[in-house]
Every structure is written in structure tokens, then in C-alpha cells.
Residue frames as qw, qx, qy, qz and C-alpha x, y, z in Angstrom:
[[0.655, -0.519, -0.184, 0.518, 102.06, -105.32, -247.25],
 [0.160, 0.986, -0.033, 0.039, 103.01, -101.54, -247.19],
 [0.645, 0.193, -0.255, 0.694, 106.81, -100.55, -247.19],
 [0.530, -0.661, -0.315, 0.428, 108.10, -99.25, -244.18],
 [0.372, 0.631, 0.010, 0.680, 109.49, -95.61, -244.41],
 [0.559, -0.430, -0.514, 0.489, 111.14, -94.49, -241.07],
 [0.067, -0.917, -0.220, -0.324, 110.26, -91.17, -239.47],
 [0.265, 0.558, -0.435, 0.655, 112.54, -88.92, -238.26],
 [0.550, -0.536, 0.376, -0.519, 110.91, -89.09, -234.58],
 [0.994, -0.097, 0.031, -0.029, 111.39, -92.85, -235.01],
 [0.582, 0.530, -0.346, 0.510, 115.56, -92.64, -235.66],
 [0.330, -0.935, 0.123, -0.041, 117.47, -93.22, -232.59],
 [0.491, 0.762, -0.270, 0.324, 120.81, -92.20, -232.85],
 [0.840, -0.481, -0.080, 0.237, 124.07, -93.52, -231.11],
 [0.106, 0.904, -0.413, -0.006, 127.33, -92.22, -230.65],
 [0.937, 0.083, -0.033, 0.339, 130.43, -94.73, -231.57],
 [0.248, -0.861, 0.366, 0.252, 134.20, -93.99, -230.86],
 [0.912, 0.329, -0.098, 0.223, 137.05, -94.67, -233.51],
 [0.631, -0.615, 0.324, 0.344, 140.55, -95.23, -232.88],
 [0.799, 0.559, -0.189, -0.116, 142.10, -94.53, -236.24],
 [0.287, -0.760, 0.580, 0.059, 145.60, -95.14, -234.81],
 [0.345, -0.373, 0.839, 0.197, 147.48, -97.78, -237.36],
 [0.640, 0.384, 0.653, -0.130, 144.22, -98.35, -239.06],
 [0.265, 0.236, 0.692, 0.628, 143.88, -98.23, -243.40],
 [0.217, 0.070, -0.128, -0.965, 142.35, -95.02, -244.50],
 [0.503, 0.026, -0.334, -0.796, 140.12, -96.35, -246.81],
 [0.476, -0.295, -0.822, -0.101, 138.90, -99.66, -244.96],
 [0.055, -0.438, -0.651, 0.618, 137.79, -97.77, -241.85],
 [0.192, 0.157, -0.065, -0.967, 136.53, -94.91, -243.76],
 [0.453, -0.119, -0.712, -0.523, 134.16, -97.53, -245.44],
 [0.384, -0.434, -0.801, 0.150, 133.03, -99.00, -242.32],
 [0.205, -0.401, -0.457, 0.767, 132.34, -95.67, -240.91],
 [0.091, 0.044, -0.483, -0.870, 130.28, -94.53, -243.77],
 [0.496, -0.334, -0.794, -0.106, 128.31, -97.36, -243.46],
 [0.315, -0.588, -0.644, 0.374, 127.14, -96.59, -240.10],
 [0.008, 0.281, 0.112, -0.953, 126.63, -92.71, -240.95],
 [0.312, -0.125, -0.659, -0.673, 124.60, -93.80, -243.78],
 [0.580, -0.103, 0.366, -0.720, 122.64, -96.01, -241.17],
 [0.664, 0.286, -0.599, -0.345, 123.39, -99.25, -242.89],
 [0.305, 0.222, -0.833, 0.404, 123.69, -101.11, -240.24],
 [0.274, 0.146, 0.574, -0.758, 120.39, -100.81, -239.12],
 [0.256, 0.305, 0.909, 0.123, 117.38, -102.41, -239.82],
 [0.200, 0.804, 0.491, -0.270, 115.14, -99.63, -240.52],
 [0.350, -0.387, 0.471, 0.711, 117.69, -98.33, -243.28],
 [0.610, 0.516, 0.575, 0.176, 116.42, -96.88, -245.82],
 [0.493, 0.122, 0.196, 0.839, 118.35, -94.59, -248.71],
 [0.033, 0.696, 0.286, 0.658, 116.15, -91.69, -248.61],
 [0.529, -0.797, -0.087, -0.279, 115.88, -90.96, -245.30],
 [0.211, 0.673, -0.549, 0.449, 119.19, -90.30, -242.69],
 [0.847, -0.454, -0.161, -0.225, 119.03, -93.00, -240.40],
 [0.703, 0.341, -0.444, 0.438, 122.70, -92.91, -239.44],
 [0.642, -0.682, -0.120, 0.330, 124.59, -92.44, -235.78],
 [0.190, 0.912, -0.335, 0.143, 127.01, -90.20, -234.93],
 [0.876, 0.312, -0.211, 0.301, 131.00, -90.77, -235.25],
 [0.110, -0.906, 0.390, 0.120, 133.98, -89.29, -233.34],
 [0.931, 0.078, -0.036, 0.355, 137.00, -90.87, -234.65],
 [0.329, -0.856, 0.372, 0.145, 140.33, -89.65, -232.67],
 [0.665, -0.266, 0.592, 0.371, 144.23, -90.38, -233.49],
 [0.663, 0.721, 0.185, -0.081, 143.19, -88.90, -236.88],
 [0.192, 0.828, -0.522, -0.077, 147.12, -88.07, -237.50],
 [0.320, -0.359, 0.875, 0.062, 148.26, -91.85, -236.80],
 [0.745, 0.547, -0.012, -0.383, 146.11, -92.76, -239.68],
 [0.386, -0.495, 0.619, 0.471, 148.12, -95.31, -241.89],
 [0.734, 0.555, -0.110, -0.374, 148.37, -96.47, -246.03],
 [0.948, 0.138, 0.285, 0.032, 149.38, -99.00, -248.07],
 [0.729, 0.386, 0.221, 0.521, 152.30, -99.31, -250.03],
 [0.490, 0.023, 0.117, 0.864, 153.72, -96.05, -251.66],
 [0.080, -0.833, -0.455, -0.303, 150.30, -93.86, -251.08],
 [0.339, -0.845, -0.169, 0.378, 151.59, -91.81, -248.24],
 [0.220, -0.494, 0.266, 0.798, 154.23, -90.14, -250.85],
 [0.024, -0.054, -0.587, -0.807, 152.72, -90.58, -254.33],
 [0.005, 0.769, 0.640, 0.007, 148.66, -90.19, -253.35],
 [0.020, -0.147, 0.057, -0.987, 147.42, -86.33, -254.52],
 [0.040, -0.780, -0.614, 0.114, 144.67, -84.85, -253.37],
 [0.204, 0.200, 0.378, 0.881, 143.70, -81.61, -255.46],
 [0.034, 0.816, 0.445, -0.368, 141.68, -78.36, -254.81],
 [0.359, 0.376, 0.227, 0.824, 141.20, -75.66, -256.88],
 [0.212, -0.364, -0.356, 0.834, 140.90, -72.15, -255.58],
 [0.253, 0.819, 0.441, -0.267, 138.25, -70.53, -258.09],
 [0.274, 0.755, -0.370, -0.466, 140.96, -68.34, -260.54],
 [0.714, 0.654, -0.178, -0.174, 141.90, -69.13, -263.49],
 [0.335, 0.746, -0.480, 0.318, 144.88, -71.71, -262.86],
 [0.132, -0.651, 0.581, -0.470, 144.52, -72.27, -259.75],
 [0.944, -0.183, -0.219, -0.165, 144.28, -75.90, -259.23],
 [0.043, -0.672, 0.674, -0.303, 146.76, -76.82, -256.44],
 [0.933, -0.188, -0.280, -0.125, 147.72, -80.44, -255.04],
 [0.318, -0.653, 0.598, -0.339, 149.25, -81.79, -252.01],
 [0.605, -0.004, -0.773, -0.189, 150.49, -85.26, -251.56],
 [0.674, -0.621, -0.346, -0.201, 148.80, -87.19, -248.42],
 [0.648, -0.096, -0.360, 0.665, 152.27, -87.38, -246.83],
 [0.243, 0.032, -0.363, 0.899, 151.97, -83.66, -246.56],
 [0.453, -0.499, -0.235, -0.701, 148.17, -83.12, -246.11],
 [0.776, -0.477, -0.380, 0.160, 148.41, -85.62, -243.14],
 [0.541, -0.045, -0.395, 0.741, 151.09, -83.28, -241.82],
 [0.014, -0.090, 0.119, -0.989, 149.25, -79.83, -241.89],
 [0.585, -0.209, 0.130, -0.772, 145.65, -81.42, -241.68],
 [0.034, -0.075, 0.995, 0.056, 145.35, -84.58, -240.45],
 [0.472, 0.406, 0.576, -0.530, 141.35, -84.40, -239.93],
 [0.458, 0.461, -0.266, -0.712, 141.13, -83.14, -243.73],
 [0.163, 0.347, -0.864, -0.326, 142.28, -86.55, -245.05],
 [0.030, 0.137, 0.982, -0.127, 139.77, -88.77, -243.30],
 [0.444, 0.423, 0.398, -0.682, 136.79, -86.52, -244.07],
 [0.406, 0.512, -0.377, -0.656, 137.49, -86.61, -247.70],
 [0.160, 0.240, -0.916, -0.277, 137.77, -90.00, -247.68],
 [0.181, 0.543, 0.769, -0.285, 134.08, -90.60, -246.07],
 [0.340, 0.526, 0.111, -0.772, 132.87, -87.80, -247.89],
 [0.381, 0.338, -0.561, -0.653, 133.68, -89.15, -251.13],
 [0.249, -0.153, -0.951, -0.097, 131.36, -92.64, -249.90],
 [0.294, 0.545, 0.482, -0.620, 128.37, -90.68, -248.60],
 [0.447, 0.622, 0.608, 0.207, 125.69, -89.98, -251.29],
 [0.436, -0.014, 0.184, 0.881, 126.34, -86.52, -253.31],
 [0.207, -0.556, -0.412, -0.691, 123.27, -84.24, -252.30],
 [0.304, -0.635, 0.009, -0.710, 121.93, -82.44, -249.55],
 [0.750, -0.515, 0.105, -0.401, 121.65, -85.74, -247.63],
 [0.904, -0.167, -0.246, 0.308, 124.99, -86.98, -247.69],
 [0.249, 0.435, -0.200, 0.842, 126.25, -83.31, -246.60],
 [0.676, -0.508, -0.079, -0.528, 123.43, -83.90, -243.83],
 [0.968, -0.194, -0.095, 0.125, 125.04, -87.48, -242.88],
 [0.614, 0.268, -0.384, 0.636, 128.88, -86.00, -242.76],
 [0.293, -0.638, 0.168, -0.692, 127.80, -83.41, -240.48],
 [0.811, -0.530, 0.129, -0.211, 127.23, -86.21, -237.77],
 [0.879, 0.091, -0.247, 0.397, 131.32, -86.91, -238.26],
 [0.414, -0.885, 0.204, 0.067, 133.38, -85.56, -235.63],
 [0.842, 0.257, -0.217, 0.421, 137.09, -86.26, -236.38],
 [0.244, -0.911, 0.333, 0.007, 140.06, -85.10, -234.06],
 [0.510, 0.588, -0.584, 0.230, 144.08, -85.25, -234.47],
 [0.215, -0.547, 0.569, -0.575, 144.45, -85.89, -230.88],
 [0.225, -0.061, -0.940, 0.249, 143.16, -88.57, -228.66],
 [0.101, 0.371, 0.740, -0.552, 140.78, -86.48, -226.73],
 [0.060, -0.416, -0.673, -0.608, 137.22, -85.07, -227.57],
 [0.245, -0.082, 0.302, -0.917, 134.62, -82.74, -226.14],
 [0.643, -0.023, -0.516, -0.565, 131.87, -85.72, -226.64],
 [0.269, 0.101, -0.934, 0.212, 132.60, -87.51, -223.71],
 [0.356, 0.126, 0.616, -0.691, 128.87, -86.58, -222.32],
 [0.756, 0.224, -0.309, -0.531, 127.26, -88.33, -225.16],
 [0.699, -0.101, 0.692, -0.150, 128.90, -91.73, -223.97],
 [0.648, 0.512, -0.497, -0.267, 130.38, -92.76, -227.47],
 [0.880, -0.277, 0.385, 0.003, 130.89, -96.48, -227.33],
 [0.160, -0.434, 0.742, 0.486, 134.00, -97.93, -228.98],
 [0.870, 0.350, -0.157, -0.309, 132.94, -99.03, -232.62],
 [0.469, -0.333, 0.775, 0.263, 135.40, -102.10, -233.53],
 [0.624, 0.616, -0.167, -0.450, 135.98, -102.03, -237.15]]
């Protein structure tokens, strides 16, 4: 028996809606990996992008556990000498809320060409609304 290896013309691709509004960063972020990845499908297979696209709205009513929203950093560095700069989430959720939930799917996608392929099908807004509403995104329930 041969192993299957799915072709891009075979891959069809749905759109899902998330509500992040009250939900745990890092447990939705996981379940929404998962379905960029394409895990959730039978014809899944790690080399090849079989994943759906995401919008997930409410991205500023995001919520954490415990004492994360004042003592979680999250660190960039700016390319000089020095310049490594960190923000805690309390105030990255204030000036980007979108930033927080990419990084946290970004950093559960695979680290090459094709999990910078597979974030690309995340959409993420602060707001409620979305310009996606002619794709017909169905609610995901996570």
C-alpha cells in the first residue's frame, strides 16, 4: 500500500470564525494552530499545508491566568547593539492587541517557510468586525 501525499489541487480550504472574547491565550491559540496546521483533517500530512483559514475577532478581550497579564514579557530586539526592548502583555495587549495572539500561534506553527506559509492564512482583528464576511467563516467552537 502506497502512502498518501495530498496535492495542493486536492486541499479544500474552509474559513472558521473565533471569538477570543474571555477565552485563555494559550488554549485557543493551540486549538487554532491545530486547524492552520490542518490537523484536524484526515488527509494531514506535515509536509504539505493542508490547513483552513482563521479570522479570530475580540482580539483585545483576550484573557490570562493568574499574574501573566502584569508579569508575562515579551521581548524584541531592534538590530543595534543593546537594543533588546520588552513589554509586559498588560501593555502589549494595550497598544497591540492582534500582536499578542499571533505570537502566540506563531510560536506553535513549524519554524520554516511552511509555518510562515500556514500563519499567513491567520486573520486576527481587535474589534468584532471583519472584511471576510464573503468567505462565510463558520463559528469554530474551541
Amino acid at each position: 500500500m502506497k502512502t498518501y501525499q495530498p496535492k495542493k489541487e486536492e486541499i479544500e480550504r474552509r474559513w472558521y470564525l473565533v471569538n477570543a472574547e474571555g477565552k485563555i491565550l494559550g488554549r485557543m491559540a493551540t486549538q487554532v494552530a491545530r486547524v492552520l496546521k490542518g490537523k484536524h483533517k484526515p488527509i494531514y500530512s506535515p509536509s504539505v499545508d493542508t490547513g483552513d483559514f482563521i479570522v479570530v475577532v475580540n482580539a483585545k478581550k483576550v484573557a490570562l491566568t493568574g499574574k501573566k497579564m502584569k508579569d508575562k514579557k515579551y521581548y524584541h530586539h531592534t538590530g543595534y547593539p543593546g537594543g533588546i526592548r520588552e513589554t509586559s502583555a498588560e501593555k502589549l495587549l494595550a497598544r497591540k492587541p492582534t500582536e499578542m495572539i499571533r505570537i502566540a500561534v506563531k510560536g506553535m506553527l513549524p519554524k520554516n517557510s511552511l509555518g510562515r506559509q500556514m500563519l499567513r492564512k491567520l486573520k486576527i482583528y481587535a474589534v468584532p468586525n471583519h472584511p471576510h464576511e464573503a468567505q462565510g467563516p463558520v463559528p469554530l467552537e474551541l
